[in-house]
C-alpha positions in Angstrom: -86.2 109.6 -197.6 -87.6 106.2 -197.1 -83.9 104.5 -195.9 -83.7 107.8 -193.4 -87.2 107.2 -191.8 -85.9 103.5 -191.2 -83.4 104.9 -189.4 -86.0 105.9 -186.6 -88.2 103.1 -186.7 -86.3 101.3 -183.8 -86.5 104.1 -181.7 -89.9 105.2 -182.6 -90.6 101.6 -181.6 -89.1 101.6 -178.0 -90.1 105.4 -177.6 -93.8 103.3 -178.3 -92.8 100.7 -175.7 -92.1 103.0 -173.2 -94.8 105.2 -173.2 -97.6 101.9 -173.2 -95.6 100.8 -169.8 -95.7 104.2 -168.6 -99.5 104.2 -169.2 -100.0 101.1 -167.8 -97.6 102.0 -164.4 -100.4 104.6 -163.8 -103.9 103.5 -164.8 -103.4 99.5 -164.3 -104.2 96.9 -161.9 -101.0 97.7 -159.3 -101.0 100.9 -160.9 -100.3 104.2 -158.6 -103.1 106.0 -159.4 -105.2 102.9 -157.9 -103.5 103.1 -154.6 -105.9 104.8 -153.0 -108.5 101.7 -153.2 -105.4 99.5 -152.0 -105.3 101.6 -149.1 -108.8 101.7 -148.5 -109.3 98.0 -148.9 -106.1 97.6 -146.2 -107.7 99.6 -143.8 -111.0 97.6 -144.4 -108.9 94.9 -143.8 -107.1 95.4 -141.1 -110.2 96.2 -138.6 -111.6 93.1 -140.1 -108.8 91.1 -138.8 -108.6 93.1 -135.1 -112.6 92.1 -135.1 -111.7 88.6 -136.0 -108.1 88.2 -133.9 -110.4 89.7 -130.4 -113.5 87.1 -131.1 -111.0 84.4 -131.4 -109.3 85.6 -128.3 -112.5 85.4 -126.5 -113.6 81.7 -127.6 -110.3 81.0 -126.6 -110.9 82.4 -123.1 -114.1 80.3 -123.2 -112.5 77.2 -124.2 -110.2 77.5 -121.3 -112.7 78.2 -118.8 -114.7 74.8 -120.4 -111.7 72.4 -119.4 -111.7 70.3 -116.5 -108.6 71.8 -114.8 -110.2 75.5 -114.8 -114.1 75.0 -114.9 -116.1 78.0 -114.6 -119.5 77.6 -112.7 -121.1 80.1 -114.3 -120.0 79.7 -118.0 -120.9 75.8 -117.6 -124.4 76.9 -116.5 -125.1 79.4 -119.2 -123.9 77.0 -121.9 -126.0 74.3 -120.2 -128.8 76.7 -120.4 -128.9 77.8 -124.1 -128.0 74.4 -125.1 -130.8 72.1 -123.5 -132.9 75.3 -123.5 -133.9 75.1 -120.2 -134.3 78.2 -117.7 -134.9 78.7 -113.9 -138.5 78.9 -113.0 -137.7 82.9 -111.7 -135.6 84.0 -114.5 -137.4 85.5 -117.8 -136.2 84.6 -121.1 -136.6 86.4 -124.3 -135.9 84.7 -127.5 -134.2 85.7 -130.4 -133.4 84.7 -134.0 -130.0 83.8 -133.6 
C-alpha cells in the first residue's frame, strides 16, 4: 500500500504546484483579480500626465514669449510686476498666499 501511494506522490506534488500558481495568478500582486486598481490607478494616471503635459505646454509658451526675438509687452510687465512687487498707482492689488 505504501510503494502504491509513492506512486502518486509526484503528481500529487505538481497537482500542489499548480494549484499554488493558480492561486497566486488570481489574488497576487499582477494578479487578475487586482486589475481593477491597475485600471484605476492608469486612469489616475493618465489625467495626471494630460494636467502635467498642458502646464508644461504653457510655461513653454511663456518661455517663448520671454526671449528676445518674440518679447511680449504685456507678459514682460506682469512678470516685472509680481517679481519686484510693484503696481501702478490706479490698479488694485489683492494678495494671496501663493
Amino acid at each position: 500500500m505504501l510503494a502504491r501511494l509513492r506512486s502518486y506522490l509526484p503528481t500529487a506534488a505538481i497537482g500542489l504546484l499548480i494549484v499554488y500558481f493558480a492561486i497566486h495568478a488570481f489574488t497576487g500582486d499582477q494578479g487578475l483579480l487586482t486589475s481593477g486598481q491597475r485600471d484605476a490607478t492608469l486612469m489616475a494616471k493618465t489625467q495626471e500626465l494630460a494636467a502635467l503635459t498642458a502646464e508644461r505646454q504653457d510655461l513653454e509658451k511663456r518661455a517663448h514669449l520671454l526671449r528676445e526675438t518674440s518679447l511680449s509687452r504685456d507678459l514682460l510687465e506682469e512678470r516685472a510686476r509680481s517679481l519686484l512687487g510693484f503696481a501702478d498707482p490706479r490698479d488694485y492689488v489683492i494678495r494671496m498666499k501663493p
